[in-house]
C-alpha positions in Angstrom: -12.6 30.0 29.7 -9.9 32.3 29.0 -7.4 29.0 29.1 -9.5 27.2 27.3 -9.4 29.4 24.7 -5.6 29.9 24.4 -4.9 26.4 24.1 -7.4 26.4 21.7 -4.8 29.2 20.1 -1.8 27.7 20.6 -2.8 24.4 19.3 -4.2 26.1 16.1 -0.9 27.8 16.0 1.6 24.7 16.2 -0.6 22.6 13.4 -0.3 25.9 11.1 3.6 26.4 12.5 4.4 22.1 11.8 6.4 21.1 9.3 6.9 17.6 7.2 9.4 16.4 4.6 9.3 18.3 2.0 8.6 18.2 -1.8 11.2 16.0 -3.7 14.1 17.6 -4.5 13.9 20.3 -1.8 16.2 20.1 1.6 15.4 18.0 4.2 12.5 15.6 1.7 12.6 12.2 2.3 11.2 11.3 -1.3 13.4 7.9 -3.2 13.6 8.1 -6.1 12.6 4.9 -8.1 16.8 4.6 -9.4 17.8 4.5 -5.7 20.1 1.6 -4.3 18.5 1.1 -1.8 15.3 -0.6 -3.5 16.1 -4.3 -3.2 12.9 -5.4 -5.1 9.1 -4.4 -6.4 5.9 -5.9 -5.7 4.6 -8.1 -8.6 1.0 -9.9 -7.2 -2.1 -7.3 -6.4 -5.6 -7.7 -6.5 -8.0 -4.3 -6.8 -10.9 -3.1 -5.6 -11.7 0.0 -7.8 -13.6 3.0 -6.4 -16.3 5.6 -7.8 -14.9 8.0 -10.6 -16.9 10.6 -8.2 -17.7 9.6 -4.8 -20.6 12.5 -4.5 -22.2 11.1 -7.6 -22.5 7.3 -8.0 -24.3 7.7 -10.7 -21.6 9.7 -13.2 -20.4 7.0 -15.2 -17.6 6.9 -18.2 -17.7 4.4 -21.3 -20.7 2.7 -19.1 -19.0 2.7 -15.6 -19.3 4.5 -12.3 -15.8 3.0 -11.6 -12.3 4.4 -11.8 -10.8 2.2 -15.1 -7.7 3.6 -16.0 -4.3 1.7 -16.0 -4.8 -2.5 -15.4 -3.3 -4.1 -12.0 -0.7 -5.3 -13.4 0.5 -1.9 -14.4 2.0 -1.9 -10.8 4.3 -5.2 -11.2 8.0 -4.3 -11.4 9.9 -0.8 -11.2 8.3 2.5 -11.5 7.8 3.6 -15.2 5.2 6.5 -15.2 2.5 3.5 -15.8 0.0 3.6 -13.0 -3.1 1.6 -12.2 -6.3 4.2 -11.2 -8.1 3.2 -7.9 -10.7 5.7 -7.8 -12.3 7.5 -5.1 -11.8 5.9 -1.9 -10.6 2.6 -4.1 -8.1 0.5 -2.6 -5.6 -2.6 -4.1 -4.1 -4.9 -1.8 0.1 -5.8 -2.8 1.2 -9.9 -2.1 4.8 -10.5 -1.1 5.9 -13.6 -1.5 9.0 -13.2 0.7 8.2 -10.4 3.1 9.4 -7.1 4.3 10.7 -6.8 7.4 11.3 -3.9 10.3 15.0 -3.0 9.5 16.8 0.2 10.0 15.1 2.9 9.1 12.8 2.5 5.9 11.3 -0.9 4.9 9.2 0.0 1.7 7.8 2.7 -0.6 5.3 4.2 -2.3 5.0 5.4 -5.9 2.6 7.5 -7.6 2.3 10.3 -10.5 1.6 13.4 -8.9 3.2 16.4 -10.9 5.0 19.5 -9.6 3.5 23.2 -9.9 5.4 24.9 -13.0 5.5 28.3 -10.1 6.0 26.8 -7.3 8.9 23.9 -6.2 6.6 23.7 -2.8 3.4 22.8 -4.6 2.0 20.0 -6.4 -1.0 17.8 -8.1 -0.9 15.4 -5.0 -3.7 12.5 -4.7 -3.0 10.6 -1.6 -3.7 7.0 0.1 -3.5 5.4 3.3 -1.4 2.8 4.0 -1.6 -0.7 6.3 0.0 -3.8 6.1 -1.0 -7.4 7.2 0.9 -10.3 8.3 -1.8 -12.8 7.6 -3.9 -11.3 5.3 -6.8 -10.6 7.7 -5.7 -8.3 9.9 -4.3 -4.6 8.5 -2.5 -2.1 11.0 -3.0 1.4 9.1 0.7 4.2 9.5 -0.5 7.0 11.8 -1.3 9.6 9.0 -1.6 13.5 9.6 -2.7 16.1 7.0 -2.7 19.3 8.4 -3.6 21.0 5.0 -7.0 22.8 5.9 -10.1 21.5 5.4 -12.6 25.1 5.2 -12.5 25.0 1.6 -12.3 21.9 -0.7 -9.4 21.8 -3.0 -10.8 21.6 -6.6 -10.3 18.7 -8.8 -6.5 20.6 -10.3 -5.9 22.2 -7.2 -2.6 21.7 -5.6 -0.9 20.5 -1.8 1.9 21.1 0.2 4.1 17.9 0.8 5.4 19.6 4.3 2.0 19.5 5.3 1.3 15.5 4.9 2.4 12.7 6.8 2.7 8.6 6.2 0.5 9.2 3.2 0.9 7.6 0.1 1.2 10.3 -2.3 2.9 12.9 -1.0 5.7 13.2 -3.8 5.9 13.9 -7.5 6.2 10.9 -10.2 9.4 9.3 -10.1 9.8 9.2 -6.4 8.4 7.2 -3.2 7.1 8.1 -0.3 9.0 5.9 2.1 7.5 4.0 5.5 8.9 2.5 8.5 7.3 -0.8 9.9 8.4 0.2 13.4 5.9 2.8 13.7 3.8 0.1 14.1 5.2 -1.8 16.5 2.7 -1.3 19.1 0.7 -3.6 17.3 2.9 -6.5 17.7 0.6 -8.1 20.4 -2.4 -7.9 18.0 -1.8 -10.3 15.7 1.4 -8.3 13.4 4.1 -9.5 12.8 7.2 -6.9 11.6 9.5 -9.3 10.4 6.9 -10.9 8.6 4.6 -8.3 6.3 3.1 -10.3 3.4 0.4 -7.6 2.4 0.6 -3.9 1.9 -2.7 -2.4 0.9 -3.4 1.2 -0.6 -6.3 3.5 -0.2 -7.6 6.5 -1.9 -8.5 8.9 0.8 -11.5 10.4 -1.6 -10.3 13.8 -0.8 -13.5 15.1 0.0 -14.5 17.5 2.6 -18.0 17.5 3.4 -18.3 15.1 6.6 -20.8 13.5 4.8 -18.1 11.8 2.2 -14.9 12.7 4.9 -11.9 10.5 5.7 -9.7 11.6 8.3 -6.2 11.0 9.4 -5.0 9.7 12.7 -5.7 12.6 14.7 -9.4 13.6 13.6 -8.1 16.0 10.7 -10.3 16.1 7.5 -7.8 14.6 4.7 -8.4 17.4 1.7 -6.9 16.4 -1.9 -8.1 17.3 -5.3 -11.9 16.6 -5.3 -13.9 16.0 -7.6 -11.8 14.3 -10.0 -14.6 12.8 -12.1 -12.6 11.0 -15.0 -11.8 7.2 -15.6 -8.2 7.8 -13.8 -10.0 9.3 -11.1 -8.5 8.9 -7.1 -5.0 7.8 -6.7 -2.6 6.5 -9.4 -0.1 3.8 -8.2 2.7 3.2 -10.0 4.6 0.5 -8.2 6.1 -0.7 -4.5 9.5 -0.4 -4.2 11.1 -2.8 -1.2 13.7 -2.0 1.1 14.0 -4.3 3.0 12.6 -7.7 1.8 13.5 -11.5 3.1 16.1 -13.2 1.3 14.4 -16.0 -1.9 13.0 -19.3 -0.5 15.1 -22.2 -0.3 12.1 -24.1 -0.9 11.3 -25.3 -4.5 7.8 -25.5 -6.2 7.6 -27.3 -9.8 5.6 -27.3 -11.6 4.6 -23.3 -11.2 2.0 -22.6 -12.8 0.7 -26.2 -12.1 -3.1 -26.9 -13.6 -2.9 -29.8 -11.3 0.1 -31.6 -8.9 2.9 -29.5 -7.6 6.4 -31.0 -6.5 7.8 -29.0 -2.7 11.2 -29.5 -2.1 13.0 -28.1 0.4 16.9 -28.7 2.4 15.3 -28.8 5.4 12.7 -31.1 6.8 9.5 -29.3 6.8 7.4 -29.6 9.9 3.9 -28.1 8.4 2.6 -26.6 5.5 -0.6 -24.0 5.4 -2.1 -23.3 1.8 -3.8 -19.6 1.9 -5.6 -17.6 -0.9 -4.5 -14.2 -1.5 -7.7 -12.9 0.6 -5.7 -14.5 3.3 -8.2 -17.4 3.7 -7.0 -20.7 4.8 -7.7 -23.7 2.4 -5.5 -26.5 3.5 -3.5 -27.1 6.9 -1.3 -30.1 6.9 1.1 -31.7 9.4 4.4 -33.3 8.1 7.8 -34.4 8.4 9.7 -34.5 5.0 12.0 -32.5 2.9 9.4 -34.0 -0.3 5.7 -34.3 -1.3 3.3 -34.1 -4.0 0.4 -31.8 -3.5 -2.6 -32.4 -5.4 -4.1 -28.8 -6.3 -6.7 -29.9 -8.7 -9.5 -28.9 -6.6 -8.4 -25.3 -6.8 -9.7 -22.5 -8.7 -7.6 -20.3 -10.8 -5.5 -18.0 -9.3 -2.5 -17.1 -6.5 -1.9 -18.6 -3.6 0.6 -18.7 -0.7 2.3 -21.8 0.2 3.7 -21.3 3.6 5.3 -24.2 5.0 7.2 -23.9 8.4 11.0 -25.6 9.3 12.0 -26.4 12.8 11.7 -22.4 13.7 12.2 -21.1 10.0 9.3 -20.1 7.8 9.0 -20.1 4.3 6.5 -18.6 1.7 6.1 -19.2 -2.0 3.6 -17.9 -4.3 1.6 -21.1 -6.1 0.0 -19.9 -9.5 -2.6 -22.4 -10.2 -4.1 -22.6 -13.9 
């Protein structure tokens, strides 16, 4: 019993003792800040799923919703501007890459949202924070091994503030202005079920809720209780993205699609013979497989609804992806 007990201690003291990246600005943080060189690009296609603006009372609405409406979707397209889109509690919104990010060295991508610094404390600030997965194929998402070791014995009001040193591989971590970078190899174990690192078309963004009764709970990697402001029971409730910056994104498609938007027929072109093409929509469902052996074709798209879609056509061993906006 007696060892039992001081592991018990000495574990309780290393989670107290462990540090993180700081706060942006401070030595030693990993924040980017949006001006950085080393963003090649920024998402431009989402789709969102908005959560409650209180996930203890469904029933709270605003303006005649129980949903987080703040901010529009498309507030997230291009560079970080201070313009976010709200998810809500436990709200997610699910980023399309048209030419993906892949596992180079060191960071691949980041994170952007509006969190705000304490005016007495460079350590502290208004943090509301998100998971993070990513999906080759648009089915299956592979979630960065988060780890909040904030505590979670009393819930941290809706304007209380965190300690960036004390979060990891969560999405809001850092004050406006500056991402919270991620590193696709920290996935790689997932390789061999069904991810692809040098081929990440989705990345997808959760609120965590923040609360801490077990009843309403998310947790991080290792069991912890997450704990962020909670309640936050306003139309911009849960967490604010502001964009996606990419580090390290495939180089443009050498394959050509005109008319785009098409209401109707689209021209592909391409220097290289294509061997296949696959026609997916941006839930990642498959809606037209075709074998082939041409460098051009007319594709008939009349059948469609509105909307994006992936055109991913496949040469010798090279593949391709293009976004398709039909009308």
């Amino acid at each position: 019993m007696r060892v039992k007990s001081l592991i018990i201690c000495l574990l309780i003291t290393f989670q107290s003792l462990a540090q993180y990246a700081p706060q942006a600005g401070l030595p030693g943080s990993s924040a980017i800040p949006a001006s950085s060189p080393v963003l090649t690009g920024w998402a431009r296609y989402a789709t969102i799923s908005r959560g409650y603006i209180e996930l203890g009372d469904t029933n709270l609405s605003i303006n005649g919703s129980n949903r987080a409406s703040f901010g529009s979707v498309e507030n997230v397209y291009g560079p970080a501007d201070g313009k976010p889109v709200s998810l809500g509690d436990k709200g997610r919104i699910t980023i399309f890459l048209s030419q993906p990010v892949y596992d180079g060295p060191g960071w691949d991508f980041a994170v952007f949202e509006n969190g705000f610094r304490s005016i007495t404390d460079s350590t502290m600030a208004f943090l509301e924070l998100a998971y993070v997965s990513v999906s080759s194929d648009g089915k299956h998402f592979f979630t960065f091994p988060s780890i909040s070791l904030t505590q979670d014995t009393a819930q941290i009001d809706g304007f209380g503030m965190l300690k960036a040193n004390k979060i990891y591989d969560l999405a809001g971590k850092y004050i406006a202005g500056y991402g919270v970078p991620f590193d696709l190899s920290e996935l790689s174990d997932f390789q061999n079920s069904g991810l692809d690192l040098n081929n990440i078309h989705y990345i997808r963004i959760q609120d965590v809720g923040g609360c801490i009764n077990p009843i309403c709970a998310s947790y991080d990697s290792q069991g912890h209780i997450i704990n962020d402001p909670y309640p936050t029971p306003f139309a911009s409730s849960g967490f604010d993205l502001d964009a996606v910056g990419l580090i390290h994104q495939r180089r443009p498609s050498s394959v050509y699609l005109y008319p785009n938007p098409t209401a109707g027929t689209i021209n592909i072109q391409s220097k290289q013979i294509i061997k296949s093409l696959l026609i997916k929509d941006i839930q990642g469902n498959t809606i037209l497989r075709k074998s082939l052996n041409v460098n051009f074709f007319k594709l008939n798209l009349s059948n469609l609804k509105s909307g994006l879609y992936f055109c991913i056509l496949r040469e010798k061993d090279l593949q391709e992806t293009a976004v398709i906006i039909k009308l």
